[in-house]
Structures are given as structure tokens and as C-alpha cells.
Backbone bond lengths (Angstrom), bond angles and torsions (degrees), N, CA, C in turn:
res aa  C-N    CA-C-N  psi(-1)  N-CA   C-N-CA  omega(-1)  CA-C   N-CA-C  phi
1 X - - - 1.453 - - 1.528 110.31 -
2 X 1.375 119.24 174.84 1.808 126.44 -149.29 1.782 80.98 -119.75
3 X 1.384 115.66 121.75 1.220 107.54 153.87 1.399 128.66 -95.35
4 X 1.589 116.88 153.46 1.348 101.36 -145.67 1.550 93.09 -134.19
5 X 1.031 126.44 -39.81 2.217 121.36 154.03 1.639 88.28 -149.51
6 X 1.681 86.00 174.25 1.190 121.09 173.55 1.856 95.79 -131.53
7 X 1.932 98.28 120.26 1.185 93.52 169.32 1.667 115.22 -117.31
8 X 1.395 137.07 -175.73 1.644 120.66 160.90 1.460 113.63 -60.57
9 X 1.355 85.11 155.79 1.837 94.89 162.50 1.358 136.66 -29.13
10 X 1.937 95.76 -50.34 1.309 89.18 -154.25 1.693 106.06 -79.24
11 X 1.375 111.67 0.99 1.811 102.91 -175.87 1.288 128.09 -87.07
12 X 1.126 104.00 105.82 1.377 116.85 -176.69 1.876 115.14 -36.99
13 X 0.965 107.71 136.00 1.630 105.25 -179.25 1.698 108.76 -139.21
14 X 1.357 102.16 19.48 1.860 103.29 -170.16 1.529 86.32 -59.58
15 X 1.109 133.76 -78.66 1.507 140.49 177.65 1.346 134.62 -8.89
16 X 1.262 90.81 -52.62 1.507 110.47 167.72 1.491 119.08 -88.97
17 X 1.220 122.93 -9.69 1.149 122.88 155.54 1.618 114.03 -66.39
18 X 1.355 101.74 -60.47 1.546 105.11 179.30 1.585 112.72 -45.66
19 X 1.194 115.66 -47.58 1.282 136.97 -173.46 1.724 97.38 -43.21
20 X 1.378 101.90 -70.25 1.711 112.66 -175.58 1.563 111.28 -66.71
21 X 1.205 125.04 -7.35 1.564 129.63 165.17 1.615 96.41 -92.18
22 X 1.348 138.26 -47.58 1.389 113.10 -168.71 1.693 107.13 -71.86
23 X 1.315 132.49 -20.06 1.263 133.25 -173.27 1.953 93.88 -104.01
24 X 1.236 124.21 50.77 1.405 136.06 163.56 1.782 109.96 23.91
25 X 1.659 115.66 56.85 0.736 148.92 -155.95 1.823 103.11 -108.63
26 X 1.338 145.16 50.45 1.326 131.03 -148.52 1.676 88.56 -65.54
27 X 1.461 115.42 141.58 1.165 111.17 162.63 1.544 95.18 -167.11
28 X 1.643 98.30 158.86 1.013 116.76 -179.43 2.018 130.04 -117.26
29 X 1.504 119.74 116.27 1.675 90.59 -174.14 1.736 93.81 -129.35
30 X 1.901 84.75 134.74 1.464 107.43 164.30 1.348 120.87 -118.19
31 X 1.500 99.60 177.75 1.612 120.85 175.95 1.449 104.72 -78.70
32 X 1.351 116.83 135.95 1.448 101.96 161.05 1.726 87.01 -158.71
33 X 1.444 114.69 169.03 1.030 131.60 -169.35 1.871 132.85 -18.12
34 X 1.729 77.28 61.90 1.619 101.92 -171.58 1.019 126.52 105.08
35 X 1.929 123.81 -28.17 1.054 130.12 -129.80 1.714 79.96 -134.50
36 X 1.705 110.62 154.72 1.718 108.22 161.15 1.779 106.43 -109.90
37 X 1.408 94.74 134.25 1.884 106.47 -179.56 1.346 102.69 -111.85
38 X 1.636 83.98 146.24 1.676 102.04 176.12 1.321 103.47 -98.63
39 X 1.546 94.75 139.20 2.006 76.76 175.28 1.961 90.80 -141.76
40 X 1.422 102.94 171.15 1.484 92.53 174.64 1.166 113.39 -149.18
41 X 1.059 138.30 -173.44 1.710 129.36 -165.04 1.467 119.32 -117.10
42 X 1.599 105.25 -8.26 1.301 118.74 161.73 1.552 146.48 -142.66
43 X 1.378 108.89 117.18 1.620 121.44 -144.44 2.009 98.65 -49.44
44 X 1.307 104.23 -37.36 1.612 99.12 170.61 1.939 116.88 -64.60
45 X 0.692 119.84 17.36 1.447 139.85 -171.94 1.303 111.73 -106.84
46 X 1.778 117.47 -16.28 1.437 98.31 -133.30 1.568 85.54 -96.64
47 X 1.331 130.10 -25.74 1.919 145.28 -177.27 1.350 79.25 -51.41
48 X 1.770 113.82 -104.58 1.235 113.47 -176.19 1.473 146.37 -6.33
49 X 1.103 91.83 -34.00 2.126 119.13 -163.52 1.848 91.86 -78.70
50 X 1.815 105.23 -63.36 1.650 119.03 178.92 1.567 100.40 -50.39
51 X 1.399 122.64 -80.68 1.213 119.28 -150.31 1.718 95.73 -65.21
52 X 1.141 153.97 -51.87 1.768 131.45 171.95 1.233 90.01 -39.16
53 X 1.405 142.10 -98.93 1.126 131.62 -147.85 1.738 121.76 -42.22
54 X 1.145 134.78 -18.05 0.971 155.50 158.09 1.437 108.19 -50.84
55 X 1.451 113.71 -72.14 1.199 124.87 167.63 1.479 116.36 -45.66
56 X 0.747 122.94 -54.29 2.021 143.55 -164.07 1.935 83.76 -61.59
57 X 1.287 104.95 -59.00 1.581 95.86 -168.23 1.434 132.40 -69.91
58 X 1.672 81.48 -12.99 1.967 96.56 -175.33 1.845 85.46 -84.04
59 X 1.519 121.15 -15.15 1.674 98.46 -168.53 1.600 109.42 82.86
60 X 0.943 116.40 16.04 1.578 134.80 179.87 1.616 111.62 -96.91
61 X 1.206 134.74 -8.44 1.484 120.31 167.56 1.380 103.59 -103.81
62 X 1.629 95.68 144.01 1.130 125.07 -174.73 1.551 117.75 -88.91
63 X 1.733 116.27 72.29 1.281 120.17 -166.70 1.689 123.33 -59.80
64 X 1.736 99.52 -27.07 1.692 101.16 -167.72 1.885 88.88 -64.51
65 X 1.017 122.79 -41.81 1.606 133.01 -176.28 1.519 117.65 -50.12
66 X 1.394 95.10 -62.29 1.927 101.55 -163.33 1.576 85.10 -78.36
67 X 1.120 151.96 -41.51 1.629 155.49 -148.17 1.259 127.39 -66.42
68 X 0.936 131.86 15.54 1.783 141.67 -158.89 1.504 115.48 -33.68
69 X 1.391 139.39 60.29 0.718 123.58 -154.56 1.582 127.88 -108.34
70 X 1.439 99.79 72.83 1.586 139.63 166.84 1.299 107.07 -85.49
71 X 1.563 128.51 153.77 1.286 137.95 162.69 1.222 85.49 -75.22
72 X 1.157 146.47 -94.52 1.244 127.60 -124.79 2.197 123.34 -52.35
73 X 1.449 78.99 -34.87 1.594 71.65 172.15 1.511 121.53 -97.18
74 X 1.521 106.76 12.44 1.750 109.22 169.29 1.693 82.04 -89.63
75 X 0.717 165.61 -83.30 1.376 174.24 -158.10 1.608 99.82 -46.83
76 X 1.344 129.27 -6.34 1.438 129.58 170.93 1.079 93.01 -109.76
77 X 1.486 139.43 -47.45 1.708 118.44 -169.33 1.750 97.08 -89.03
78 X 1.152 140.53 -13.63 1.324 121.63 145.73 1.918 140.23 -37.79
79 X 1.165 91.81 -51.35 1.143 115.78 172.64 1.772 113.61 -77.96
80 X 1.144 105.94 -40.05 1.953 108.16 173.04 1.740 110.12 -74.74
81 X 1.710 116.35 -16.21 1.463 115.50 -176.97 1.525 90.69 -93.40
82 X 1.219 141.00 -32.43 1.376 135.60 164.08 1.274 141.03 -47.42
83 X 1.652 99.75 -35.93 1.415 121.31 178.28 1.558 102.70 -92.84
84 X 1.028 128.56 -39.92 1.675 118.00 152.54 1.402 125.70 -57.16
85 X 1.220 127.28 -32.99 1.456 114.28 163.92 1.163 129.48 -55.89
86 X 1.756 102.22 -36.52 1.511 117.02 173.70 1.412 114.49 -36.43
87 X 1.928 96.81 -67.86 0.867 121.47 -174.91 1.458 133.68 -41.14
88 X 1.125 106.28 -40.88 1.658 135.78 -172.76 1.749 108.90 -71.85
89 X 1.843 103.80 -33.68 1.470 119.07 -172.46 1.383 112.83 -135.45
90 X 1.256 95.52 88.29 1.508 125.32 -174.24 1.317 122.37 -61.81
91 X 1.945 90.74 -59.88 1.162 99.98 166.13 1.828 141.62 -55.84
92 X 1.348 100.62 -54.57 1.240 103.88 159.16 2.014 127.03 -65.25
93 X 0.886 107.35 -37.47 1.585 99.87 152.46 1.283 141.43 0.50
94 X 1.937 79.37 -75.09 1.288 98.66 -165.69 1.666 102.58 -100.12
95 X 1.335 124.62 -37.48 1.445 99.86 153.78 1.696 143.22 -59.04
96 X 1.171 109.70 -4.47 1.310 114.05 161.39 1.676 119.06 -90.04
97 X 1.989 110.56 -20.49 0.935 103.79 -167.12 1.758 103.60 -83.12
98 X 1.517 101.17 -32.99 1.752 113.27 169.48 1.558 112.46 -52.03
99 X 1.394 125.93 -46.41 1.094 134.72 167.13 1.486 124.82 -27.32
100 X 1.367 91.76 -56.30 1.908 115.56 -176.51 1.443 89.07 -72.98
101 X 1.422 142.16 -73.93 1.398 132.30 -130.84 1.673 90.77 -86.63
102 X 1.289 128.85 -23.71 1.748 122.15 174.76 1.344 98.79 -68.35
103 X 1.317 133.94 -43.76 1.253 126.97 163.71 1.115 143.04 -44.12
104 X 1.560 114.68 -26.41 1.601 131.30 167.50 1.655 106.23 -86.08
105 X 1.362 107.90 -24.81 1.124 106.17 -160.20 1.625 99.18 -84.61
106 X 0.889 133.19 -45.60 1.275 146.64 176.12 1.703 124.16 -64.10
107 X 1.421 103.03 -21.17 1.244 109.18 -156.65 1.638 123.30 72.12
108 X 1.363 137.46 38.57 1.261 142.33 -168.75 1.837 95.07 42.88
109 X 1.575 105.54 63.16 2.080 111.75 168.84 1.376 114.42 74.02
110 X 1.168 114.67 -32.21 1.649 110.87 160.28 1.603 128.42 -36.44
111 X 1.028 97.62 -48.20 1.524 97.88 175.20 1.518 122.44 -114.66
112 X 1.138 88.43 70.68 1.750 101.24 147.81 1.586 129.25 -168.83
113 X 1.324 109.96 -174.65 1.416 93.41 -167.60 1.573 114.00 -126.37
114 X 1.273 120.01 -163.38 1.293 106.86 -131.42 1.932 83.50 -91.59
115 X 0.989 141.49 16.99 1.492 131.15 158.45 1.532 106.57 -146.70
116 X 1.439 112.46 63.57 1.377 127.24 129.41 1.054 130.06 -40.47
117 X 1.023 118.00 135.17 1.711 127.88 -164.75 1.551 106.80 -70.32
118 X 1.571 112.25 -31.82 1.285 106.03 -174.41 1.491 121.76 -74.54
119 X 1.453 106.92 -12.66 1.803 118.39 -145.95 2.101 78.38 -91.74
120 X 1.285 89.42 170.61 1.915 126.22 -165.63 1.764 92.00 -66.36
121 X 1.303 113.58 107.95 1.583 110.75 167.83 1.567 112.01 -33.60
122 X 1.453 114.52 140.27 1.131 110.70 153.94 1.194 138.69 -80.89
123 X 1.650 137.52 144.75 1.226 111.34 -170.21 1.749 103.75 -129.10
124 X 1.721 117.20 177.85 1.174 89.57 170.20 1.315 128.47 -102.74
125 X 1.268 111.78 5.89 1.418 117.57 -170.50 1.466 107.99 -98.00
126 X 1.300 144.77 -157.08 1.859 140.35 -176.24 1.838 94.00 -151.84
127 X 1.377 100.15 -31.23 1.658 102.10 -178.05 1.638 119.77 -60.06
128 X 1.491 124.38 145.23 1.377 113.73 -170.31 1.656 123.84 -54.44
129 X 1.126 90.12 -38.60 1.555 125.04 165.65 1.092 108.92 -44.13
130 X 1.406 140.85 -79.04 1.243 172.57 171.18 1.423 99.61 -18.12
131 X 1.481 93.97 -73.77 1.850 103.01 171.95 1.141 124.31 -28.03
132 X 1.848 93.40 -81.91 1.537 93.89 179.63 1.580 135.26 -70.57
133 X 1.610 112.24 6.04 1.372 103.68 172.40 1.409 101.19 -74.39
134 X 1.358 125.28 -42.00 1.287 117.23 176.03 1.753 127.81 -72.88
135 X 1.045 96.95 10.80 1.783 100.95 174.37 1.695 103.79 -118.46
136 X 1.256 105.87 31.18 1.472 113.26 169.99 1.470 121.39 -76.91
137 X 1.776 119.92 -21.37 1.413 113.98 172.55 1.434 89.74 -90.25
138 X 1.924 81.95 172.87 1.552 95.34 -169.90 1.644 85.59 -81.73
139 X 1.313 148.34 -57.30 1.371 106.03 -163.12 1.371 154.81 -42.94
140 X 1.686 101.16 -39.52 1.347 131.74 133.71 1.255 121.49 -3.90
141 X 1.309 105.97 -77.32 1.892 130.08 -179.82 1.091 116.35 -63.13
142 X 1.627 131.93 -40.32 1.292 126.15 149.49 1.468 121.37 -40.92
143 X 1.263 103.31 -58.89 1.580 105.52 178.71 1.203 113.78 -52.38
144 X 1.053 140.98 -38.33 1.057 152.76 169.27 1.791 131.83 -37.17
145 X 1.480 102.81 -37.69 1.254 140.54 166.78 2.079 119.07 -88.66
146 X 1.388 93.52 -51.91 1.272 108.06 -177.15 1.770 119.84 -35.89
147 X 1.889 116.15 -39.21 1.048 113.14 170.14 1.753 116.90 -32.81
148 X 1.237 102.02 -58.77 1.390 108.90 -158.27 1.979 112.02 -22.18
149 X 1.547 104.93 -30.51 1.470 104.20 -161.35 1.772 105.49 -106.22
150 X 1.508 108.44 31.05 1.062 109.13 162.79 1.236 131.93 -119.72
151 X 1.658 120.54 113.00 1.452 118.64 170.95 1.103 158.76 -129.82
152 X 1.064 134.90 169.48 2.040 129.27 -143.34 1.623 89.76 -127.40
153 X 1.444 102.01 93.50 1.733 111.62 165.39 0.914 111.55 102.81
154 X 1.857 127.05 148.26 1.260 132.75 173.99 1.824 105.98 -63.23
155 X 1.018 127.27 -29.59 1.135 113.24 -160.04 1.824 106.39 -79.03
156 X 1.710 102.71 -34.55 1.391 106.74 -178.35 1.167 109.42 -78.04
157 X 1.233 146.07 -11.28 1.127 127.48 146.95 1.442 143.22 -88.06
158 X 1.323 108.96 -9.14 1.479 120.02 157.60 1.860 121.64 -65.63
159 X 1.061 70.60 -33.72 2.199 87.36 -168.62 2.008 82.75 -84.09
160 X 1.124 160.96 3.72 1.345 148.99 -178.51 1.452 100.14 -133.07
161 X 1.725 136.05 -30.08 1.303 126.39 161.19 1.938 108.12 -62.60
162 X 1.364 98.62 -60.72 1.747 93.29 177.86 1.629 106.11 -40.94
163 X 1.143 137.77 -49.07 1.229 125.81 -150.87 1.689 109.21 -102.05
164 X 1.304 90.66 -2.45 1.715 100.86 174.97 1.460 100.71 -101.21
165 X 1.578 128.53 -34.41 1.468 117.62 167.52 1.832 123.05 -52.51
166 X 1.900 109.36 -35.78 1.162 139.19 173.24 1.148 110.10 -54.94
167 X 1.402 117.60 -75.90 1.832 108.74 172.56 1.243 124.86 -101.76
168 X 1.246 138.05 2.78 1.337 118.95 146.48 1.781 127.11 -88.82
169 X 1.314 114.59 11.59 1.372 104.97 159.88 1.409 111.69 -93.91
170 X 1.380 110.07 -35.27 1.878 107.07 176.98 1.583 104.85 -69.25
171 X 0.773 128.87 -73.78 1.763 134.85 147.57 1.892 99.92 6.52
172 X 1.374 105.53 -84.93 1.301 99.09 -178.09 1.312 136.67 -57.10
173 X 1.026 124.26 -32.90 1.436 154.05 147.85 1.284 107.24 -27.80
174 X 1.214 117.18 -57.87 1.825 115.48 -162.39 1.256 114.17 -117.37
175 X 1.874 112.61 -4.68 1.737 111.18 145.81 1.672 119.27 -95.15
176 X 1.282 103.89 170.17 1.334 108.16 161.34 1.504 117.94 -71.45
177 X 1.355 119.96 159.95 1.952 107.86 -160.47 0.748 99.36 -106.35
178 X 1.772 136.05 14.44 1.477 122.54 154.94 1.439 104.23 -88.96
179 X 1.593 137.22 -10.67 1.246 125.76 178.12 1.521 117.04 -97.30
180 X 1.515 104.66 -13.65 1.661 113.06 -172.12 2.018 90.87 -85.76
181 X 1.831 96.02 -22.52 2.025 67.22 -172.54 1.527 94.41 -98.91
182 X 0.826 114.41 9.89 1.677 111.99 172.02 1.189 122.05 -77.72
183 X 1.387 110.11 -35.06 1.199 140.91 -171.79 2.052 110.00 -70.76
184 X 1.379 96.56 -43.02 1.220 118.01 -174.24 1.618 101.63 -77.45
185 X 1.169 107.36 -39.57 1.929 118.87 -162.58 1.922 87.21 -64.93
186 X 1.352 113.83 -52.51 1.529 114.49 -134.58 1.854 75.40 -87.59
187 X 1.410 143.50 -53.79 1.314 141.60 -173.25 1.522 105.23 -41.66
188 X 1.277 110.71 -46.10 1.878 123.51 168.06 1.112 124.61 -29.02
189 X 1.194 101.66 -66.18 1.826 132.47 -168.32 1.369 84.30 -71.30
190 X 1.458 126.78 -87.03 1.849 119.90 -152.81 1.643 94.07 -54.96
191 X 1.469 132.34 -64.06 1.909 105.25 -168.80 1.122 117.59 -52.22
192 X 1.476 127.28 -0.24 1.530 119.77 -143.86 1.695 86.45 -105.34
193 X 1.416 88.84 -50.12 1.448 102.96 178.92 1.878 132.85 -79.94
194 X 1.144 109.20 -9.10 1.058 143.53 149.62 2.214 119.12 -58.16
195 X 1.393 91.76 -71.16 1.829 91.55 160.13 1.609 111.57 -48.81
196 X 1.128 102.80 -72.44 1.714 115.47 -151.32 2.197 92.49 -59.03
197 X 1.097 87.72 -24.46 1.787 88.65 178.15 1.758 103.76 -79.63
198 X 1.213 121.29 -17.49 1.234 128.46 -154.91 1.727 106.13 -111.32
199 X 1.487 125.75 -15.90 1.233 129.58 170.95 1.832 108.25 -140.23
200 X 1.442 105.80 12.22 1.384 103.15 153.11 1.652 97.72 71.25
201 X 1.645 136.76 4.18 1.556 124.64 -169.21 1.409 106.04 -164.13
202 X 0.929 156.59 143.63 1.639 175.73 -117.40 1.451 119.48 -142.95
203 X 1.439 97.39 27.28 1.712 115.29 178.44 1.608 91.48 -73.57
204 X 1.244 153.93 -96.53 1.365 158.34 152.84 1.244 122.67 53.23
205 X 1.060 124.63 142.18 1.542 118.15 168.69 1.879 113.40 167.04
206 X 1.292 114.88 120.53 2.008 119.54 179.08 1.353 81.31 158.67
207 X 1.335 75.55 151.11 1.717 108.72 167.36 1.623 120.65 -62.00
208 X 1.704 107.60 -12.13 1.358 90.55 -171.09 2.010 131.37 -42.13
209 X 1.304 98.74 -46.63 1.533 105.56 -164.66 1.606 99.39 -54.83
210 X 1.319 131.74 -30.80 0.933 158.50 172.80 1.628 110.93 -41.34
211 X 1.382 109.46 -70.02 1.466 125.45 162.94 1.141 114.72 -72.68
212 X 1.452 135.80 -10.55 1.155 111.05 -177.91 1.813 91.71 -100.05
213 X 0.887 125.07 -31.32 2.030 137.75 169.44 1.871 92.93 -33.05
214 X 1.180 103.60 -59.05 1.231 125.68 -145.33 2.051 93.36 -66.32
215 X 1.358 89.18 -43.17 1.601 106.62 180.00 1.574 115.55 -51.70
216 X 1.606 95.10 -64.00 1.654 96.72 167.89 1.354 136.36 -70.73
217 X 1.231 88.96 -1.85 2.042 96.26 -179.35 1.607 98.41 -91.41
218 X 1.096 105.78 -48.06 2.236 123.62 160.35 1.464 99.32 -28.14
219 X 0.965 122.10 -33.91 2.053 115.92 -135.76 1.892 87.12 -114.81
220 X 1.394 103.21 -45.59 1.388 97.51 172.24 1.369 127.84 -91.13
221 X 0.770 116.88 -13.95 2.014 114.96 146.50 1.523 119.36 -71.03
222 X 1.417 112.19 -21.98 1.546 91.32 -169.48 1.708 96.31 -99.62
223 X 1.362 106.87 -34.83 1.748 91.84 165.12 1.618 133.97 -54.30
224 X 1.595 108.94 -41.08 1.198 113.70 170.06 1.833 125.56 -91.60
225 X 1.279 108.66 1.76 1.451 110.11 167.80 1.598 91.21 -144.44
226 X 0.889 112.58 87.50 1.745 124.99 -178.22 1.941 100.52 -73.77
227 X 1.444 109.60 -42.70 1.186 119.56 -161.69 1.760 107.15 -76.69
228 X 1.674 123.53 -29.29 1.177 128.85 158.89 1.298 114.11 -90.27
229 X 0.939 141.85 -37.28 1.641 133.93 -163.68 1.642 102.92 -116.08
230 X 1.839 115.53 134.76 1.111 105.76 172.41 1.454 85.89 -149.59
231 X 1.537 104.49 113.79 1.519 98.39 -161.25 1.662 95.32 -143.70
232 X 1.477 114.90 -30.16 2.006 106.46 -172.30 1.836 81.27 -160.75
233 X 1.807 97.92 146.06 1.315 86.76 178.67 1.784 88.50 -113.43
234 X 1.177 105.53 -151.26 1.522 134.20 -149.62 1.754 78.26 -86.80
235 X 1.142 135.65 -87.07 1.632 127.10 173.99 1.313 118.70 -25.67
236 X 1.135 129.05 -48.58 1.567 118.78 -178.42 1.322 119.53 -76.79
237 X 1.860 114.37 -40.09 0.994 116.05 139.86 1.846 138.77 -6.25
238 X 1.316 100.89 -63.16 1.658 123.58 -170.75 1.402 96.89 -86.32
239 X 1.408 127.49 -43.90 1.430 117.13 160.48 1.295 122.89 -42.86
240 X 1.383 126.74 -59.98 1.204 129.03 -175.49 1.896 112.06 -48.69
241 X 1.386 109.29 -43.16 1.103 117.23 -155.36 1.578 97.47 -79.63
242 X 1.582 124.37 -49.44 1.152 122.87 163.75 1.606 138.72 -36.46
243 X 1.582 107.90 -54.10 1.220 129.99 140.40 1.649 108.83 -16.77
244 X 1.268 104.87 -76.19 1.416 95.85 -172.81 1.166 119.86 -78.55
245 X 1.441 148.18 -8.01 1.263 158.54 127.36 1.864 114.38 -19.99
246 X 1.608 103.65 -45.50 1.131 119.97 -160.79 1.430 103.55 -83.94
247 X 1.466 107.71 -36.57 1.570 114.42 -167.25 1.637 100.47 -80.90
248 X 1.696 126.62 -22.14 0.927 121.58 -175.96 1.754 115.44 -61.67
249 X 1.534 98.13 -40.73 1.499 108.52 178.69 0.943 138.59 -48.79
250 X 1.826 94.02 -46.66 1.575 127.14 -172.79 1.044 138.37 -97.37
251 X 1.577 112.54 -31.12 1.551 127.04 -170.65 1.435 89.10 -138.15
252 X 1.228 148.11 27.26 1.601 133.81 -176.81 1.847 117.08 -83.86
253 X 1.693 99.30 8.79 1.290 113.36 157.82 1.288 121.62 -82.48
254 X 0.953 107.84 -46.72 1.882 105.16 176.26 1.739 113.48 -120.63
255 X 1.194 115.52 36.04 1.506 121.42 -175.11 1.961 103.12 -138.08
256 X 1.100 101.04 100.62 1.496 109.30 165.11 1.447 134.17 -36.06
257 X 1.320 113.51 48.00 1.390 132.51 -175.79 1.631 129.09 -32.86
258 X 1.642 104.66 -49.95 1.204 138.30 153.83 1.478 121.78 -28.93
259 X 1.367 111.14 -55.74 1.319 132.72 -161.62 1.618 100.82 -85.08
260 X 1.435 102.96 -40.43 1.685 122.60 -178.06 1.392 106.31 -56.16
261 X 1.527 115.04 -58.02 1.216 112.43 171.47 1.443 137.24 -76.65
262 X 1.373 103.69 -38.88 1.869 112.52 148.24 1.797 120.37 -28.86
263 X 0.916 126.17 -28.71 1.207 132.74 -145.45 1.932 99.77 -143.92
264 X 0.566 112.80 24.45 1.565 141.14 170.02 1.696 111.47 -154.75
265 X 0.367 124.41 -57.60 1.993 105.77 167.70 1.072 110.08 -55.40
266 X 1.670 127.18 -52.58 1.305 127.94 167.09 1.557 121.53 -51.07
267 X 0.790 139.93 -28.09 1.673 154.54 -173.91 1.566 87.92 -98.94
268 X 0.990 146.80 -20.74 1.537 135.46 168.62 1.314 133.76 -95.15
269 X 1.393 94.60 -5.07 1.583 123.60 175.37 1.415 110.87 -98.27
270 X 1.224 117.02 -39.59 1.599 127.34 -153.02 1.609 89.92 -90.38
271 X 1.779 116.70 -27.81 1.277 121.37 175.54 1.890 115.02 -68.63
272 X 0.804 95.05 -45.04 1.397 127.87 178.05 1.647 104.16 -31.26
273 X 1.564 93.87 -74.00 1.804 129.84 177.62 1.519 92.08 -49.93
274 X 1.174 124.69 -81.58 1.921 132.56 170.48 1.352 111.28 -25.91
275 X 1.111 134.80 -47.17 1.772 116.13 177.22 1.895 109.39 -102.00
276 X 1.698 110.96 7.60 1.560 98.58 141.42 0.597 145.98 167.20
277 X 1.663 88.32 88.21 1.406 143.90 128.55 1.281 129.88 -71.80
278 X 1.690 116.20 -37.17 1.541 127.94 154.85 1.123 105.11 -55.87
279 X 1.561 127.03 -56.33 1.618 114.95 -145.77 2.018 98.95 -81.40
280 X 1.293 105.95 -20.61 1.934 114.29 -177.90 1.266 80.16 -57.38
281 X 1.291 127.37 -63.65 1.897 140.97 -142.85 1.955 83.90 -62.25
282 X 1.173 108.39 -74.65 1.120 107.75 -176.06 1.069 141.82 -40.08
283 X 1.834 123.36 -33.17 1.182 143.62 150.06 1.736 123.31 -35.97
284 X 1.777 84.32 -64.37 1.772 80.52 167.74 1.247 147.52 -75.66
285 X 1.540 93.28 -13.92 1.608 103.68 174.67 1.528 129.70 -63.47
286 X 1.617 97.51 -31.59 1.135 114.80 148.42 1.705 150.13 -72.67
287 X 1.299 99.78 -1.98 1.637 134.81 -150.85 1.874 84.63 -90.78
């Protein structure tokens, strides 16, 4: 997200928050080192965002006016800030929206059989090598990816849509959407390929490795560009990682462990590559 001031504590901004939500304004304000920041999610936002606030402080907006405060039309700019988020996050959308309808379609994995189009190509070799010489066509390579939108239980797919709505809309938002689905494609392939290397068979299938990729690529942008990205802190972080520590112990019979960790090293690497590649870019621009 774009930060946009840092003011004191004591100024009230409930108002102006509302204010920047009724004019479909996504923004966000925190605490940080004493001080509360505005920040917002879109750099065309940022004119608009200053001059209200400008206004708001001179005591210059006219709240009984701009304020409509009927349900029915909080319930219209609800619904119009929704349909712009959509809009804005394409990508994630539509993998959550594929998510849901493989889920009906399947019966949450119940119904299907053992060479579904969606499930991890089989190959004949077990070696890494092996694999991927044979996932060299593109059908292959789709398949390859395709797991991601298959899932076993209401709960596993609720707990991987929430956390895929969580970081791939901030995610999408503050990359370009040829790098956020790139980003998503290549995290796919290594958990995907990572499991099926890791139990030798193409039983598998959720978004987790996915969300958890997504987690560590989160964790290393917001530590190393704290001032643009505010997306997972250092606690949720350690949750995630524990979690999967925990599930290894406990559930590493029917929980895709492989994929968990595939897809978290990968998302910590790919983060890695992302702050430098900025900071090279940055070097020379100045150079």
C-alpha cells in the first residue's frame, strides 16, 4: 500500500475515514511509531486522498451533505466497493471463483476418479529430472499446476479461500498482474511438484502450497519494504510456519506437507529475487 501522511494521535480521523470509503477510496490507517498513517492501495488515489484530507483538517467538508445516511445507499456503496475490488483482482477472483465451482463439481474430491484431468500428470520416472523432462508439453504443465483447485472438505477449502482472498488481493493490488499471476503459476508448479515427488502418486490437491508461497513472498516484502507493503507481520508469519511444523507431527498423513513446504521456500525465494531486483533497478537509476 501507498503511504500518504503520518499525523499525531490525538486527531481524530473516524470521519475521514468514512469520508474516503463513501467516495470508493480503499484505504487503510495505522499506528506506527507513535504516529497514525494513512496509507492507500492506489497510487491514482493519492491527489484525491491529500487534498480531502486537507480539506477534513481545514473543517471544510460538508458532512451533513456528502453523508447519506440511509441503509439503502450504505448498502449501494458497499456493494459498488466490492465490485471494484473484484474488478481490480482478476486474478484472484477467478481462482477462488474456479476453486468454488471444482468444489461443487467434485463434491469437495469425492467425485472423481483416479485420472481426472485436474489431478498432477503421471509420470514414469520418480527422479526430479525425470519429472520434469516429461512435463515439458504444455498439457503436461498445466496439469501440473491444475491441482491447486482441488479440495477435500468444507473446512480445507474455506481456511485456503479466506487466506487466498487475504493475500492475493493485497498482493494483486500492489503488483503488476502479469507478475502476481506469474508469481502464482511458478509457486504451483514447485508445491505441486514437490508433493507428487514426495509421496511418489497424484492423490493431492488445495491451494495450500499456494498460500503458504504467497505467505513468504508477503513476509519478505513487508520486512524489506515495510514503507510499501503492509501485508503479514512477524506473528502471523510464525503462525504460519508453526502450523506447518505442527501439521507435520500431527496430520502429515492426510495433509500435503511437501507442497506446504515447496511453496513456502519458493515464495521466499521469489521474494528474495523482488527486493534485488528493485534495489539493482534502484542503484542504477541513480548511478
Amino acid at each position: 500500500m501507498i503511504k500518504v501522511v503520518s499525523l499525531d494521535l490525538s486527531e481524530d480521523l473516524s470521519l475521514y475515514s468514512r469520508f474516503l470509503r463513501q467516495e470508493g477510496i480503499e484505504h487503510r490507517i495505522v499506528e506506527e511509531a507513535g504516529f497514525q498513517s494513512v496509507y492507500i492501495a492506489h497510487l491514482v488515489d493519492l491527489s484525491a486522498t491529500k487534498r480531502l484530507l486537507k480539506l477534513y483538517l481545514a473543517n471544510e467538508l460538508d458532512f451533513k451533505e456528502n453523508f447519506v445516511e440511509t441503509k439503502f445507499t450504505g448498502d449501494l456503496i458497499q456493494i459498488n466497493t466490492l465490485i471494484n475490488v473484484l474488478l481490480r483482482t482478476p486474478v484472484t477472483t477467478f481462482l477462488i471463483l474456479t476453486s468454488l465451482f471444482v468444489a461443487l463439481h467434485t463434491a469437495l474430491g469425492s467425485n472423481m476418479s483416479g485420472d481426472f484431468i485436474l489431478l498432477y500428470p503421471l509420470t514414469d520416472g520418480s527422479g526430479l529430472f525425470e519429472v520434469l523432462r516429461q512435463l515439458l508439453t504444455l498439457p503436461a504443465a498445466i496439469k501440473a499446476i491444475t491441482p491447486i483447485f482441488l479440495h477435500f472438505g468444507e473446512l480445507h477449502l474455506v481456511f485456503n479461500m479466506v487466506w487466498m482472498w487475504y493475500f492475493g488481493k493485497q498482493l494483486e493490488e500492489a503488483l503488476p498482474v502479469w507478475m502476481f499471476m506469474l508469481l502464482v503459476v511458478l509457486i504451483s508448479f514447485i508445491s505441486n511438484t514437490a508433493q507428487y515427488l514426495a509421496i511418489d502418486y497424484n492423490n493431492f490437491g488445495g491451494m495450500s502450497g499456494v498460500i503458504y508461497g504467497l505467505a513468504g513472498y508477503s513476509w519478505i516484502l513487508t520486512t524489506f519494504q515495510s514503507q510499501r507493503f503492509k501485508i503479514i507481520n512477524n506473528n502471523l508469519f510464525i503462525f504460519f510456519v508453526c502450523s506447518l511444523i505442527l501439521m507435520e507431527f500431527f496430520a502429515s498423513s492426510w495433509i500435503a506437507t511437501a507442497a506446504h513446504l515447496g511453496g513456502l521456500l519458493s515464495g521466499l525465494a521469489f521474494g528474495v529475487c523482488y527486493i534485488l531486483f528493485y534495489r539493482i533497478k534502484f542503484r542504477i537509476s541513480y548511478e
